[in-house]
C-alpha positions in Angstrom: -7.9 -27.1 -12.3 -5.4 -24.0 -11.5 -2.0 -24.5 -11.4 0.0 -24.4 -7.8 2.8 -22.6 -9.4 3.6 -19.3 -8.1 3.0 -16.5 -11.1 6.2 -14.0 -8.7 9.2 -16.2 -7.7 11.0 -15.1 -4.5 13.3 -12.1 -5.9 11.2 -11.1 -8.6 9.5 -7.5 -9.4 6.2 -7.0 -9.0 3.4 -3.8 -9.1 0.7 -3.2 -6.7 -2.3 -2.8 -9.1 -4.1 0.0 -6.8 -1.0 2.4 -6.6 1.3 1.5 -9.4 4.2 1.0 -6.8 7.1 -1.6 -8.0 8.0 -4.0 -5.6 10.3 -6.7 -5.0 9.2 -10.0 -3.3 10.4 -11.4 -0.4 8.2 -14.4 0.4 5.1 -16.7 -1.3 3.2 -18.9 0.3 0.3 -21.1 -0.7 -2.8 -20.8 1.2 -4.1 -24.1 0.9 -7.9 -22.8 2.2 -8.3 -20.3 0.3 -7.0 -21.5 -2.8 -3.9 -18.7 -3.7 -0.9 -17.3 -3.1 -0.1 -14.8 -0.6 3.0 -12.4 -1.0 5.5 -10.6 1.2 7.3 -7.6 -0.3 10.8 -6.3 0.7 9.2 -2.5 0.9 6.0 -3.4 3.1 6.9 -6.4 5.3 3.9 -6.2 7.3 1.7 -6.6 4.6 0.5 -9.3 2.7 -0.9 -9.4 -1.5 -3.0 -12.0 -3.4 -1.9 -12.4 -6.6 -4.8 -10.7 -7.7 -3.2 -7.8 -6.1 -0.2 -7.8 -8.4 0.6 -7.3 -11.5 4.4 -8.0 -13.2 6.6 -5.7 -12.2 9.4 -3.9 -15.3 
């Protein structure tokens, strides 16, 4: 069974895995359907990431 603990607390830095950008997170939310978190980042607010998206930031 996976764990429904968020792996980027609200604050914390983060890198998008496709263009090695550091980010800072804004929002996470569980999406109960699908099974994972979703993630709002202060530099693209109109986006969402999966955690698979994301990789801990420096």
């Amino acid at each position: 069974m996976k764990s429904t603990k968020s792996l980027f607390p609200n604050g914390s830095l983060a890198t998008i895995k496709e263009t090695g950008e550091t980010v800072t997170i804004l929002k996470s939310q569980y999406v109960k359907n699908m099974k994972r978190y979703s993630y709002i980042v202060k530099e693209h607010p109109g986006t969402f990431f999966f955690e698979e998206e994301l990789t801990r930031g420096e």
